[in-house]
C-alpha positions as CSV (number, residue, x, y, z in Angstrom):
1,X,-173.2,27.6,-38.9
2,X,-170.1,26.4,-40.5
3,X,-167.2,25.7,-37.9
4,X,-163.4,24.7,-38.3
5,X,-162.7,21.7,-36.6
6,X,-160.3,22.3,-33.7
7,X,-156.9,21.1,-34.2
8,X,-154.9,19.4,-31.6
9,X,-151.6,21.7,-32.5
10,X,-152.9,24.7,-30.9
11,X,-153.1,24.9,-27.1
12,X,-156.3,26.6,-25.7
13,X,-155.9,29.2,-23.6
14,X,-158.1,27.0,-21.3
15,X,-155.5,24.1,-21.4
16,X,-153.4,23.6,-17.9
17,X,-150.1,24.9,-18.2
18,X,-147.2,23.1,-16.1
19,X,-144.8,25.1,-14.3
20,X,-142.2,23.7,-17.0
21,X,-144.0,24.8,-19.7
22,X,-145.1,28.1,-18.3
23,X,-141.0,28.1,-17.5
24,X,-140.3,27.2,-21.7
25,X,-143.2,29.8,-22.8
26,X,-141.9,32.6,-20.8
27,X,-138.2,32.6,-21.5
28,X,-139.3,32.5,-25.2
29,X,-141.5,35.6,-25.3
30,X,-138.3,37.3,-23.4
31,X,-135.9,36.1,-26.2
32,X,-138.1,37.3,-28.4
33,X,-137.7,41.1,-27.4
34,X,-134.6,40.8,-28.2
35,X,-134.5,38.2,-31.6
36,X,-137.8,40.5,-33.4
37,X,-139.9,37.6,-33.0
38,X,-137.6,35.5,-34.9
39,X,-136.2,31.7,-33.3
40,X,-132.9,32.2,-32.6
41,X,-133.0,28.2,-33.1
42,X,-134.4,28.2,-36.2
43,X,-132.1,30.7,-37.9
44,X,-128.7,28.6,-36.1
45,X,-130.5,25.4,-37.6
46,X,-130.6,27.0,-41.0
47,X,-126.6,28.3,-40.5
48,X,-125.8,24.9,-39.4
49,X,-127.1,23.0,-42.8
50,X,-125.6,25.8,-45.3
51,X,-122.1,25.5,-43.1
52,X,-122.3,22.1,-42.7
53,X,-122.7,21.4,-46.4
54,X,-120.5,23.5,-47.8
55,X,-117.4,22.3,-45.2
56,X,-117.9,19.0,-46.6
57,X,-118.0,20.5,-50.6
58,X,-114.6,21.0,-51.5
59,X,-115.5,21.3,-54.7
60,X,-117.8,24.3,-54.0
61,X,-114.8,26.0,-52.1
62,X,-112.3,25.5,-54.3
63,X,-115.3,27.6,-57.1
64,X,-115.7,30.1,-54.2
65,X,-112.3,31.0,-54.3
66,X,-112.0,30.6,-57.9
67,X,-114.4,33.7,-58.3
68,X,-113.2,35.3,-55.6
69,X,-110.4,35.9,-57.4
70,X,-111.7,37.0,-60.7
71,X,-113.9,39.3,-58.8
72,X,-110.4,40.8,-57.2
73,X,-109.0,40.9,-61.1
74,X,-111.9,42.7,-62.7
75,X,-112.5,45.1,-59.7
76,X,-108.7,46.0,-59.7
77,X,-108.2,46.5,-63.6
78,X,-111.7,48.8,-62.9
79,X,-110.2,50.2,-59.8
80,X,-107.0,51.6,-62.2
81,X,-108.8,51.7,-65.4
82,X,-111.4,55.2,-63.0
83,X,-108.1,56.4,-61.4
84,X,-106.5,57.2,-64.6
85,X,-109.8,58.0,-67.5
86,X,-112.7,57.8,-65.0
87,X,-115.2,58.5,-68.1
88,X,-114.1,55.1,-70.0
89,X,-114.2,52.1,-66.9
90,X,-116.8,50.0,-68.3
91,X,-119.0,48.8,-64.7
92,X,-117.5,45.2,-63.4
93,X,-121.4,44.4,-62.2
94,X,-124.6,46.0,-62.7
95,X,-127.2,46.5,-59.9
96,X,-130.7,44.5,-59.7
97,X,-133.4,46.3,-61.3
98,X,-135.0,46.9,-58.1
99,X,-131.7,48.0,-56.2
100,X,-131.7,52.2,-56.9
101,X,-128.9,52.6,-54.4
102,X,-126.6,53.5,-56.7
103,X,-128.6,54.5,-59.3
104,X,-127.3,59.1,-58.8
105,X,-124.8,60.2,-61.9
106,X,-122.9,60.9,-58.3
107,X,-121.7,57.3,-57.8
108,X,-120.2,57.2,-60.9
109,X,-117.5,59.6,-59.9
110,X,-114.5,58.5,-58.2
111,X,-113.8,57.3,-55.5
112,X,-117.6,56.4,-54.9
113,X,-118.0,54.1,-58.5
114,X,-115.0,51.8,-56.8
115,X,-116.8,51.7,-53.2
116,X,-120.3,50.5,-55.2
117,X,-118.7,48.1,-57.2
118,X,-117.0,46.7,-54.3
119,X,-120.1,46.3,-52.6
120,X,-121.6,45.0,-55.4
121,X,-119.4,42.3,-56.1
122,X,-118.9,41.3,-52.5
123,X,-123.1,40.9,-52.8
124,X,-122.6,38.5,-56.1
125,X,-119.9,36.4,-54.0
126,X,-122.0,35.9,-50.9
127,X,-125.3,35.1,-53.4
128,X,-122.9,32.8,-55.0
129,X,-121.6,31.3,-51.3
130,X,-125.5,30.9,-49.8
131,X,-126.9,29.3,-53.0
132,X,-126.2,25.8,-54.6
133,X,-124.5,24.0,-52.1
134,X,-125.8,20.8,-52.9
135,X,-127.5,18.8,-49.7
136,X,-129.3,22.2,-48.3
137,X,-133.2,22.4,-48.1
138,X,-134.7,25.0,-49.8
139,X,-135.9,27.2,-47.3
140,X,-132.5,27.3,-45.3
141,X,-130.6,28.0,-48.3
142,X,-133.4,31.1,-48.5
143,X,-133.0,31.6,-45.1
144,X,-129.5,31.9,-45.2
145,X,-129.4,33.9,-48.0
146,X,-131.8,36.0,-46.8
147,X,-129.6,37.0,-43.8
148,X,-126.4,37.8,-45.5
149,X,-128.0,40.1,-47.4
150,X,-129.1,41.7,-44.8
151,X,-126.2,41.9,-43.0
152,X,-124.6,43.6,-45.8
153,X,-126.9,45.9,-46.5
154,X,-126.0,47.0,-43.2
155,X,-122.5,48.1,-44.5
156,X,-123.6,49.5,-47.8
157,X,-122.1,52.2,-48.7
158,X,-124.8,54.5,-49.5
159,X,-125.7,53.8,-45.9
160,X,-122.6,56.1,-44.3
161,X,-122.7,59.6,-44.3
162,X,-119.2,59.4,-45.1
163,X,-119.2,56.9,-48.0
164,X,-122.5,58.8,-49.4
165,X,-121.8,61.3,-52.3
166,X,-125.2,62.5,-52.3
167,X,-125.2,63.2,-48.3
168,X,-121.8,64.2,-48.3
169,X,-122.8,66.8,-51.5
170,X,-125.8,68.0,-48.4
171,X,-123.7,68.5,-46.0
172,X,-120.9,70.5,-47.9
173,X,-123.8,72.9,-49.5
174,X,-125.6,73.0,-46.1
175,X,-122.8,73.3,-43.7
176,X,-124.4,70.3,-42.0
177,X,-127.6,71.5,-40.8
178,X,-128.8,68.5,-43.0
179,X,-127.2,66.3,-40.1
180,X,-128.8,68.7,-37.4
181,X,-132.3,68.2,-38.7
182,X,-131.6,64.2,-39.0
183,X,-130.9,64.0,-35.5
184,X,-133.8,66.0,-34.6
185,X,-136.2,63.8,-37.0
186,X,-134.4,60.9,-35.7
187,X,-135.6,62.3,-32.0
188,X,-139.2,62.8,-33.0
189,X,-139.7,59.8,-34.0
190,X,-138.3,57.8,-31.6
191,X,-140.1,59.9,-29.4
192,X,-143.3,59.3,-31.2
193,X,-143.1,55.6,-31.1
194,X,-142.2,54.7,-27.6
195,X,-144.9,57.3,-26.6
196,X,-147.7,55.2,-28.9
197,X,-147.9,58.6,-31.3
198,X,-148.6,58.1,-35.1
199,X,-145.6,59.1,-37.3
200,X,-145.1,62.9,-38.5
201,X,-147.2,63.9,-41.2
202,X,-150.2,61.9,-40.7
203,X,-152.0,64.6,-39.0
204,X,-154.2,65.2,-42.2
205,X,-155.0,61.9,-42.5
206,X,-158.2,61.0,-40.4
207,X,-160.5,58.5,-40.7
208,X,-164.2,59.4,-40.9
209,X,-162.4,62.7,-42.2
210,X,-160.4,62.5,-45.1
211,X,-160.6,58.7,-45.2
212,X,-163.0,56.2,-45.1
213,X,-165.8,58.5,-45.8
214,X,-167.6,57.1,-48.4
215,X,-171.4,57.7,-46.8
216,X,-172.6,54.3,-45.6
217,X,-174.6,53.0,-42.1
218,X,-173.5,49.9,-39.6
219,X,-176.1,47.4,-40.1
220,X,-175.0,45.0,-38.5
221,X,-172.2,44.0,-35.3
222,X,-171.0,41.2,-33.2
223,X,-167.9,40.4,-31.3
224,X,-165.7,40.1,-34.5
225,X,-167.2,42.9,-37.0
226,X,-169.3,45.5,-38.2
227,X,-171.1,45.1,-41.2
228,X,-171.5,48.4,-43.0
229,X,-174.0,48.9,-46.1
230,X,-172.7,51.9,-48.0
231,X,-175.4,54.7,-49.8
232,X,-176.5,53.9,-53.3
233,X,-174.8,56.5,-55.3
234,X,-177.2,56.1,-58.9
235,X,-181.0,55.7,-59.2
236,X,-181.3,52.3,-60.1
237,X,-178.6,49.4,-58.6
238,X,-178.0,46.3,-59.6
239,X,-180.1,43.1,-57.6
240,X,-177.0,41.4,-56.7
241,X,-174.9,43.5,-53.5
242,X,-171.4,42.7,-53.5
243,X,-169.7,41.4,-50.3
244,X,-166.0,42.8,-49.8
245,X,-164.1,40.6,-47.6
246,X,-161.0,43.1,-46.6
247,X,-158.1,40.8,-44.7
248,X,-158.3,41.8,-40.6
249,X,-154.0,41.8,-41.0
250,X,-155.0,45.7,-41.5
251,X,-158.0,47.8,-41.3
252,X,-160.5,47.4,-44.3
253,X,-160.4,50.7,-45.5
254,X,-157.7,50.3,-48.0
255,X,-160.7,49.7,-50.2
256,X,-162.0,53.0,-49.2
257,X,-159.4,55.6,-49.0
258,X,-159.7,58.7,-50.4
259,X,-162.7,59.8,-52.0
260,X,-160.5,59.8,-55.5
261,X,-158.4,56.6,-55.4
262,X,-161.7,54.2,-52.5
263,X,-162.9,51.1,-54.8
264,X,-165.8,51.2,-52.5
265,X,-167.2,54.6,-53.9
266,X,-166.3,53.5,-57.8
267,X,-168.3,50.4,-57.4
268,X,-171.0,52.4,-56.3
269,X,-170.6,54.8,-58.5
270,X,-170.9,52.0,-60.9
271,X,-174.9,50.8,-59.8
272,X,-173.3,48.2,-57.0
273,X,-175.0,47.7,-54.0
274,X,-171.9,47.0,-51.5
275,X,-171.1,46.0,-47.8
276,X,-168.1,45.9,-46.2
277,X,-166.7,44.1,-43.4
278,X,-164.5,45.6,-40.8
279,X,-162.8,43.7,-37.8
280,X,-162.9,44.0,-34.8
281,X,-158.9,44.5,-33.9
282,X,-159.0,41.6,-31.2
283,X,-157.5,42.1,-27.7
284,X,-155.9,39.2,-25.2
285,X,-159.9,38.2,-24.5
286,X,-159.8,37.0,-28.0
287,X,-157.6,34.4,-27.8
288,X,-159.2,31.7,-28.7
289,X,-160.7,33.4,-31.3
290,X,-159.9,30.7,-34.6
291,X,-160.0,30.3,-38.2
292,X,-163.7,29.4,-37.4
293,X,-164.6,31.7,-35.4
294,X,-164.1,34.6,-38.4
295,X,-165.7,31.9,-40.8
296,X,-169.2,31.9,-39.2
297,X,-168.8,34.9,-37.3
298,X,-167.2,36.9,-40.4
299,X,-168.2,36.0,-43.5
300,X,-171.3,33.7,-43.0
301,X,-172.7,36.5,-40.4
302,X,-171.8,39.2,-43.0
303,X,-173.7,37.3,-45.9
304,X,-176.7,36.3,-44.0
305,X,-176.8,40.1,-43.4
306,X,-176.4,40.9,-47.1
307,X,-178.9,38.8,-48.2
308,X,-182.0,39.7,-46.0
309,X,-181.6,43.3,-46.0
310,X,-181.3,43.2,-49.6
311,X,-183.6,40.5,-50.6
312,X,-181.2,38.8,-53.0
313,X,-180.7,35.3,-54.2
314,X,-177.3,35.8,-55.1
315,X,-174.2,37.8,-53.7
316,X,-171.1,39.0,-55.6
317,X,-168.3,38.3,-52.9
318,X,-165.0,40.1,-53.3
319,X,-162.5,38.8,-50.7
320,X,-158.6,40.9,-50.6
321,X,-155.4,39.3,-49.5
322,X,-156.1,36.9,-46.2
323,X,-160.0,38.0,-46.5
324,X,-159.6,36.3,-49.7
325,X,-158.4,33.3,-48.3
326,X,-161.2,33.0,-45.6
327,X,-163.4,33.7,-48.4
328,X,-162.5,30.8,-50.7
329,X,-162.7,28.3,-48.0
330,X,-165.9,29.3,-47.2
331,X,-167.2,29.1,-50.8
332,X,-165.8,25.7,-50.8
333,X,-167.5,24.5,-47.8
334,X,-170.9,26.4,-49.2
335,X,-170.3,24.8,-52.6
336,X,-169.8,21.3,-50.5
337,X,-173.2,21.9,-48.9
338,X,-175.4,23.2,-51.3
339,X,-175.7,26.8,-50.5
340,X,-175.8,28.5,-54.0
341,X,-176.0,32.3,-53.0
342,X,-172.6,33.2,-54.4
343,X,-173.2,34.3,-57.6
344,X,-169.4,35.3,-58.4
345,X,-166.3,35.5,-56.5
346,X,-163.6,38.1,-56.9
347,X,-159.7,37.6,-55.1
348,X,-157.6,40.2,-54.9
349,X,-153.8,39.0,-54.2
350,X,-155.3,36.1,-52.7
351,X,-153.6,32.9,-51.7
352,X,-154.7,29.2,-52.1
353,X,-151.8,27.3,-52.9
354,X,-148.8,28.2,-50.6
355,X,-146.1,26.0,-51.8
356,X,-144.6,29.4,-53.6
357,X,-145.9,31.9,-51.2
358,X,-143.1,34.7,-51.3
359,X,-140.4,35.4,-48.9
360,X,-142.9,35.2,-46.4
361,X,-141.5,31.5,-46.1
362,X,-138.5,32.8,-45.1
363,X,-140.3,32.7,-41.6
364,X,-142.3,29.4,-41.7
365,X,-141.5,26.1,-40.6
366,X,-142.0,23.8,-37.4
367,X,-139.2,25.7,-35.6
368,X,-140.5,29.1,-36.0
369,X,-143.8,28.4,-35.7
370,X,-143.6,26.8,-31.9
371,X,-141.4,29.4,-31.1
372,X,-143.8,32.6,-32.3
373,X,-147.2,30.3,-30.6
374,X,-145.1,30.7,-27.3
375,X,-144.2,34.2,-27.7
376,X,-148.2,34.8,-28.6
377,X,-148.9,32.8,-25.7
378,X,-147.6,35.2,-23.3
379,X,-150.2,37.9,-24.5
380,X,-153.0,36.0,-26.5
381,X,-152.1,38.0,-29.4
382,X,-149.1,38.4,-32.4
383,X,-148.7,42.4,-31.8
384,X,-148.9,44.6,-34.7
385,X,-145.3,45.8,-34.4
386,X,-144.0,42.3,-34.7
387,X,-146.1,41.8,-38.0
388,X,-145.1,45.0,-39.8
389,X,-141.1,44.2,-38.1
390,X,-141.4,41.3,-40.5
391,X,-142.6,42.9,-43.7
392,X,-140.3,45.6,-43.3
393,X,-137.5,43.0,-43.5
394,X,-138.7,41.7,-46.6
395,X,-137.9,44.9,-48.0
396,X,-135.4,46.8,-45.9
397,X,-134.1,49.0,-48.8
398,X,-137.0,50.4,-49.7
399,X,-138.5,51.0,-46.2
400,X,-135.8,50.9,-43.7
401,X,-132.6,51.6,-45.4
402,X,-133.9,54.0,-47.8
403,X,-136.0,55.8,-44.7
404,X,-132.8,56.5,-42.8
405,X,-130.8,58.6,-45.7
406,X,-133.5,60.2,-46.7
407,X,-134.5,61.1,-42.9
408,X,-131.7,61.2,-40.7
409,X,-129.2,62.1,-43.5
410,X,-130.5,64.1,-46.1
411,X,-132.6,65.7,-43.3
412,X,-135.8,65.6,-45.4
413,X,-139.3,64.7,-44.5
414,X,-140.8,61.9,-47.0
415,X,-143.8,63.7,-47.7
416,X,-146.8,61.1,-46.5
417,X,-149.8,60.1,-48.4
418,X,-153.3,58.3,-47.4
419,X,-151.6,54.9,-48.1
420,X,-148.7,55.3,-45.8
421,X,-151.5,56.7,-43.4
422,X,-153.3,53.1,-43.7
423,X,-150.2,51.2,-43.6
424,X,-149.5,53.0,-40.1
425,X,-153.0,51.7,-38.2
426,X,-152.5,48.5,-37.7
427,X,-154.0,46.1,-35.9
428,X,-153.4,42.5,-33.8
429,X,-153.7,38.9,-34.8
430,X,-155.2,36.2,-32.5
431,X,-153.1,33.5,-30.9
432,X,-155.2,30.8,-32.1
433,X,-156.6,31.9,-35.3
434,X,-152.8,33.0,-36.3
435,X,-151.2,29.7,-35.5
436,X,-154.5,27.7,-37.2
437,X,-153.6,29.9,-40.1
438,X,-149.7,29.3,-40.5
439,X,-150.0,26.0,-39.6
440,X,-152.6,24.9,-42.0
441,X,-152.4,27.4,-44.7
442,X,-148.6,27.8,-45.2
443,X,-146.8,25.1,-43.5
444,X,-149.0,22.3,-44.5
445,X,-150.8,23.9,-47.1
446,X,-154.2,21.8,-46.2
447,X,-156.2,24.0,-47.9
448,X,-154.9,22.9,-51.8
449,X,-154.4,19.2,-51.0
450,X,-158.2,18.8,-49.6
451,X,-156.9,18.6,-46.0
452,X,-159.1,21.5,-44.6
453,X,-161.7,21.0,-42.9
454,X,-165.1,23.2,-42.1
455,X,-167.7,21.1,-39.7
456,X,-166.5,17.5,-39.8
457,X,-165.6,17.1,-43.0
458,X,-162.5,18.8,-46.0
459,X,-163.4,20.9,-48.3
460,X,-161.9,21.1,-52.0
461,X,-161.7,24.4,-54.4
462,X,-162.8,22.7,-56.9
463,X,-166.2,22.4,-56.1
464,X,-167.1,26.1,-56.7
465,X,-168.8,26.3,-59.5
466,X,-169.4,30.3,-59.4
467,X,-167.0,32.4,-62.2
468,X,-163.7,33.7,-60.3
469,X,-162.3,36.7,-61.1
470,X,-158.9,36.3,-59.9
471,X,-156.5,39.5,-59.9
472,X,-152.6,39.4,-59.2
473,X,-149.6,42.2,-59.1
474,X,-146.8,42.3,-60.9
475,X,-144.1,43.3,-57.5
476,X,-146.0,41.4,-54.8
477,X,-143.8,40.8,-52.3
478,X,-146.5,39.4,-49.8
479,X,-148.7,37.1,-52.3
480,X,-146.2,36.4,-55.3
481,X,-148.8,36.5,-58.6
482,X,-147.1,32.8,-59.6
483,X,-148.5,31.8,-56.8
484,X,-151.9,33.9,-56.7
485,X,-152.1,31.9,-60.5
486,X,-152.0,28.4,-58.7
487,X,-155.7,29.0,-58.3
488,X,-156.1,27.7,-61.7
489,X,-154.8,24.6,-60.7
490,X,-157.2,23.9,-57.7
491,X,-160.6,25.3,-59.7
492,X,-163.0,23.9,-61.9
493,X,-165.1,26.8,-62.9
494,X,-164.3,29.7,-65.5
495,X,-161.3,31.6,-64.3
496,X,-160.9,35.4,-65.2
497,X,-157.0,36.2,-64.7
498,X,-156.2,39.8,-64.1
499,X,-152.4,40.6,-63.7
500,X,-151.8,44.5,-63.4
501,X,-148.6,46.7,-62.1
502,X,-147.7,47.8,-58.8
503,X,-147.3,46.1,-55.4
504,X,-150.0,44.3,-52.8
505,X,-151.2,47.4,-51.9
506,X,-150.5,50.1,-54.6
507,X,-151.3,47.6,-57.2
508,X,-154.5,47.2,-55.4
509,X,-155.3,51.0,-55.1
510,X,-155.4,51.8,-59.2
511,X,-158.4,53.7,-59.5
512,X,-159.4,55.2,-62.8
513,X,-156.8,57.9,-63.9
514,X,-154.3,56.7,-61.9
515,X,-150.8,57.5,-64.2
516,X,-148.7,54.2,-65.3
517,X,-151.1,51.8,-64.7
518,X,-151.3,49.0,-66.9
519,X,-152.7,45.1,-66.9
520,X,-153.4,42.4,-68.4
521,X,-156.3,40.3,-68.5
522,X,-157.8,36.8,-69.8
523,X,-160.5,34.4,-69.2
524,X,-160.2,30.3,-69.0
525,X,-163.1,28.7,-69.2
526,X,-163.6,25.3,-67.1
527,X,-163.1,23.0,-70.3
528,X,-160.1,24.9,-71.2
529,X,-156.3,23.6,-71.0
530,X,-153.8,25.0,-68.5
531,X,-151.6,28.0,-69.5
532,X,-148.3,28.2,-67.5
533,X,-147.8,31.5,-66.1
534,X,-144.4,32.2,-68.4
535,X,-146.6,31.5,-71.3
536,X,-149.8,33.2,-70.2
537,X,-147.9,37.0,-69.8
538,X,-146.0,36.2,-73.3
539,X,-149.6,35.8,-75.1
540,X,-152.1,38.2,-73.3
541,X,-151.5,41.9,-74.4
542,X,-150.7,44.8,-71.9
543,X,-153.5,47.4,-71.8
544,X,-152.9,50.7,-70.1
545,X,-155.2,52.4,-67.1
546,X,-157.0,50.5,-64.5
547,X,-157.8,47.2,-63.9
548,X,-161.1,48.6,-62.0
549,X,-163.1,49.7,-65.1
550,X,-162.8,45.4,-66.2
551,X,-163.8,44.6,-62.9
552,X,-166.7,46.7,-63.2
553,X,-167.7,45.6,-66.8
554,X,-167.1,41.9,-65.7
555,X,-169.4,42.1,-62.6
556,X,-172.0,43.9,-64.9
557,X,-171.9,41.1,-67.2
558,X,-172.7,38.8,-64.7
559,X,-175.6,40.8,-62.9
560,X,-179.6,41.2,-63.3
561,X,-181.5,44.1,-64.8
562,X,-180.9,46.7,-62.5
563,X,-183.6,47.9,-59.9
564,X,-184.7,50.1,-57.2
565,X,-182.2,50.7,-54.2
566,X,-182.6,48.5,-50.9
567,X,-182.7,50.2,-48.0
568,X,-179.6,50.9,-45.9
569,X,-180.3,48.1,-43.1
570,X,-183.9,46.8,-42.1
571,X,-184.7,46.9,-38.6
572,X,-187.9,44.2,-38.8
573,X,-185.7,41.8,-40.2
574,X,-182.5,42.2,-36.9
575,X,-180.5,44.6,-39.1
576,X,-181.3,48.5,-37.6
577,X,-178.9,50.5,-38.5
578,X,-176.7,51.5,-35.3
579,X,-174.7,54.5,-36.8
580,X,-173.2,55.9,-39.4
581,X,-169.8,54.5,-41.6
582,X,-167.2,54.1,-40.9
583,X,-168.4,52.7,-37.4
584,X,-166.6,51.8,-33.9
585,X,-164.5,49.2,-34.6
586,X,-162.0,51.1,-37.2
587,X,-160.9,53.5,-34.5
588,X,-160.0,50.4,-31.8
589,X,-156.0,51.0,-31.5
């Protein structure tokens, strides 16, 4: 069995606690109610460094004020240039791509163009302010940056009902009953989450219903997952099963949505023998649940499974976002010790390197990190609402901001889809394995520099010798493709790179069909030189549809003449099957 070797950073839930540092763990998970999770200390230390800095830069004032005023000059020639020929004011600044705030024919009439460029250019100052002050560390200059940006999406414009053209356009044409049913859907779903209910709209989404119902049977369970082995859907399957390692942040069946848009039915579909994992969502008995405990318990359990039911040799193992992760450490640690059953290995979104691991960093230092292992402390888990709290942050326009005028001030329901449904069952994170996992994977990033251990000993990427087939998204906000790339760095063994549009999740979902998809796609072989990223998007061509159909033909390639289906568990070998998909643990709330 392969084990992580216990860290001393990490208190067991065994360890005495003293009445002073019960005292220090308790006032923390209180603050925390309050801060979002967030330590108040590490965000003042960041405030301190930027402040600090720049109070001692009089050089960097003296360019603050500098385009301060030329900000002031171009927004007030605009300002008179729309009060007298509105249709001839050339913009003073033009939004992000991303931003779509302003994006209506409807702010370009007066007095609402002068209110957006105002906000605009008050953004462009305060970017300008938070960034290059020469002395601060990276990640509080982020940091910093990160929360005056928030704070002034706060007062946005577009935010107001009374600064709003397109809400103030509603209410005139509605005679405010927009308003009315706002404060009504504002009602519900407060209502709905301080009562524990799913948001409106999700009523048609069901799991074992409309979702997750690709026909399959439980094969296998123990304290941390089921394993289910899904129905052959051809005559003949290939020898080798594929293993999907789904991350337990969320419930596995992303991967098997829908029946039109589940990657578990294409691959199927496609002659693939596959088995799925799906986590147990871990309660305050679970503690001390660690990174080793869903190694062996996870994936080795899972593969063992796979392997005598099936008969095979060889597995393909597909691992997505933080199952991805797992997954790669423990081929590492299998390639270290001589277990060749991995025939390939597939990463969706999947990090390695975490020197350049998003905005997620925002969040991860020493500081933080002591302050959210006391706030898990005080319930042996990192709740669910704290987690998606977090990621909402990381995009507040497009899923807070953007929520509450389309909501509460258009007074329009955003009609809901199975993804949304997914996103909205989540699940808990284990105090131990959660702190293990920042600690080592993102703060200290052991797992590139050879620093990560399994049994006794590190383990090192680059002893995996089986073919990777490594996919990234172009607006990954959660695993940034630059750095879902590093892989290439770490590996020695042929590298198939897939880059393809969307997000971490809707980049993810892209089934056959699916309209304005497109990717792109190469292979480096071992021997090969390395490509930076830059260079490797400028010389691999864009090819439109889904990146699914090349991870089907690449898996193919890779696989033995195909052959009679197994059978769905075997009970002489310890693997009856208990029921049918999609089993217990995906309804545990």
């Amino acid at each position: 069995m392969l084990t992580t070797r216990p860290e001393p950073e990490v208190e067991p839930a065994c360890a005495h606690t003293t009445i002073e540092q019960a005292l220090d763990k308790g006032l923390k998970a209180t603050q925390a109610k309050f801060t979002g999770g967030l330590s108040p200390i590490a965000l003042a230390a960041a405030y301190a460094d930027w402040a600090l800095h720049l109070s001692s830069a009089p050089g960097k004032q003296l360019e603050l004020i500098e385009k301060g005023g030329k900000q002031a000059s171009r927004f007030a020639n605009y300002a008179s240039t729309c009060a007298r020929t509105p249709d001839s004011a050339a913009q003073c600044i033009t939004p992000q791509p991303q931003d779509k705030r302003f994006a209506s024919d409807a702010w370009q009439k007066w007095p609402f163009n002068a209110m957006s460029q105002a906000f605009l250019l008050q953004q462009q100052w305060w970017h300008n302010a938070t960034t290059g002050v020469k002395g601060v560390t990276p990640q509080h200059e982020n940091a910093v940056t990160f929360g005056v940006r928030q704070m002034l999406d706060v007062f946005s414009p577009s935010n107001s009902p009374l600064t709003n053209p397109e809400v103030l356009a509603k209410t005139f044409s509605e005679g405010g009953l927009n308003l009315v049913r706002g404060w009504q859907n504002f009602i519900e779903d407060t209502t709905r989450v301080n009562s524990g209910q799913r948001p409106v709209g999700l009523e048609a989404f069901e799991v074992g219903k409309t979702l997750a119902t690709t026909p399959g049977k439980v094969v296998y369970r123990n304290r941390l997952i089921e394993l289910i082995q899904y129905a052959p859907a051809t005559d003949k399957v290939h020898p080798e099963p594929i293993l999907i390692v789904p991350a337990w942040i969320m419930k596995y069946y992303i991967l098997d949505l829908s029946e039109q848009n589940s990657l578990v039915r294409f691959l199927t579909a496609q002659g693939f023998t596959v088995f799925m994992i799906s986590w147990r969502n871990p309660d305050a008995s679970d503690r001390d649940m660690g990174m080793d405990s869903y190694l062996s318990l996870g994936v080795m359990d899972a593969l063992d499974a796979a392997t005598a039911i099936t008969g095979a040799k060889h597995v393909h193992a597909l691992g997505y976002c933080l199952g991805g992760t797992l997954l790669s450490i423990a081929a590492a640690a299998m390639a270290r010790d001589g277990d060749t059953r991995l025939k390939t290995l597939t990463f969706l979104a999947t990090q390695t390197d975490f020197t350049e691991a998003g905005e997620l960093m925002l969040f991860i230092n020493d500081s933080q990190l002591a302050y959210l292992e006391d706030v898990m402390w005080d319930k042996g888990y990192l709740d669910t609402k704290q987690m998606s709290g977090a990621f909402q942050l990381l995009r507040s326009n497009d899923l807070i901001w953007s929520r509450v005028i389309h909501e509460y001030l258009m007074g329009e329901r955003t009609p809901q889809n199975d993804l949304m449904a997914w996103n909205a069952d989540g699940t808990r994170m284990p105090y131990r394995m959660h702190s293990e996992y920042l600690r080592h994977l993102f703060l200290k990033n052991d797992l590139a520099e050879g620093r990560y251990h399994v049994g006794d000993r590190p383990v090192a990427l680059a002893d995996i010798r089986a073919p990777v087939f490594l996919v990234g998204t172009e607006r990954d906000h959660v695993a940034p493709w630059h750095s879902v790339y590093k892989f290439n760095l770490l590996s020695d063994t042929d590298v198939t790179f897939l880059l393809t549009s969307g997000g971490h999740n809707a980049g993810i979902i892209s089934e056959p069909g699916h309209p304005h998809r497109h990717f792109r796609m190469h292979t480096k072989t071992k021997d090969a030189p390395y490509v930076d990223p830059e260079r490797w998007v400028a010389q691999t061509p864009q090819v439109d549809g889904s990146w699914w159909t090349a991870l089907a033909e690449w898996l193919g390639k890779q696989s033995g003449t195909p052959m009679a289906p197994p059978p769905l568990g075997d009970a002489q070998k310890g693997y009856a099957p208990l029921e049918d998909a999609p089993g217990t643990y995906i309804y545990q709330e």
